[in-house]
C-alpha positions in Angstrom: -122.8 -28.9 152.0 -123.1 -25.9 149.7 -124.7 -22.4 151.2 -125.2 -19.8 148.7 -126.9 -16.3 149.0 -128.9 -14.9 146.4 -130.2 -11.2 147.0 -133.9 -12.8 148.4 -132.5 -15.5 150.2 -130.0 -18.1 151.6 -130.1 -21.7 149.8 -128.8 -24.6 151.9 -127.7 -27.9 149.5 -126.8 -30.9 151.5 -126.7 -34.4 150.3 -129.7 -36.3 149.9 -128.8 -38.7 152.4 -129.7 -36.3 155.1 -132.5 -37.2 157.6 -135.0 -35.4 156.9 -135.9 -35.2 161.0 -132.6 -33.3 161.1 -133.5 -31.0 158.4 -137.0 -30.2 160.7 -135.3 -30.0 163.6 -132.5 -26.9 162.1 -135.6 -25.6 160.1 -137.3 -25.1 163.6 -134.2 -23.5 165.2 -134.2 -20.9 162.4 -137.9 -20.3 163.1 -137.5 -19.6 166.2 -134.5 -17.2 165.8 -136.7 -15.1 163.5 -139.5 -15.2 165.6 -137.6 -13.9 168.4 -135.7 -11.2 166.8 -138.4 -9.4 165.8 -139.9 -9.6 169.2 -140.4 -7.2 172.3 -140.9 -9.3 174.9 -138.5 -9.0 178.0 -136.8 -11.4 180.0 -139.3 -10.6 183.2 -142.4 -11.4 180.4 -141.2 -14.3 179.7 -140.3 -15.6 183.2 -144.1 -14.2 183.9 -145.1 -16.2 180.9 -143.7 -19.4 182.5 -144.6 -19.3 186.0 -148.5 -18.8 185.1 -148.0 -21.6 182.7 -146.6 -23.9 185.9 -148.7 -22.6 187.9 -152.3 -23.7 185.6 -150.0 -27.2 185.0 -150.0 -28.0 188.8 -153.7 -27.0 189.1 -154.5 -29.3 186.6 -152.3 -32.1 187.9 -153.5 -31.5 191.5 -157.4 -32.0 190.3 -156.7 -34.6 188.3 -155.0 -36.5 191.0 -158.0 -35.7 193.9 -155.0 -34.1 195.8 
């Protein structure tokens, strides 16, 4: 594996025998971190975030199972 930086960007050059699922899955890590560094959410909005999301899940379980 070769990493280089240019003044625009960092290059990554692995072998070609890499899985490309691999590739997707690092590619989506490094998403994420730039997604996330640029944003101002706080710990409490996303614990918020989550429990409304549980919370519509298990309303939508509990209909769908007639409980």
């Amino acid at each position: 594996m070769i990493i280089e930086r240019t003044s625009k960007e960092v290059v990554f050059r692995l072998s070609s025998s890499t899985k490309l699922e691999d590739l997707q899955e690092i590619a989506n890590l490094f998403t994420f971190e730039e997604i996330s560094r640029k944003s101002k959410a706080t710990q409490k909005d996303v614990d918020d975030l989550v429990r409304k999301i549980k919370k519509g899940r298990w309303a939508k379980t509990k209909s769908k199972l007639d409980l």
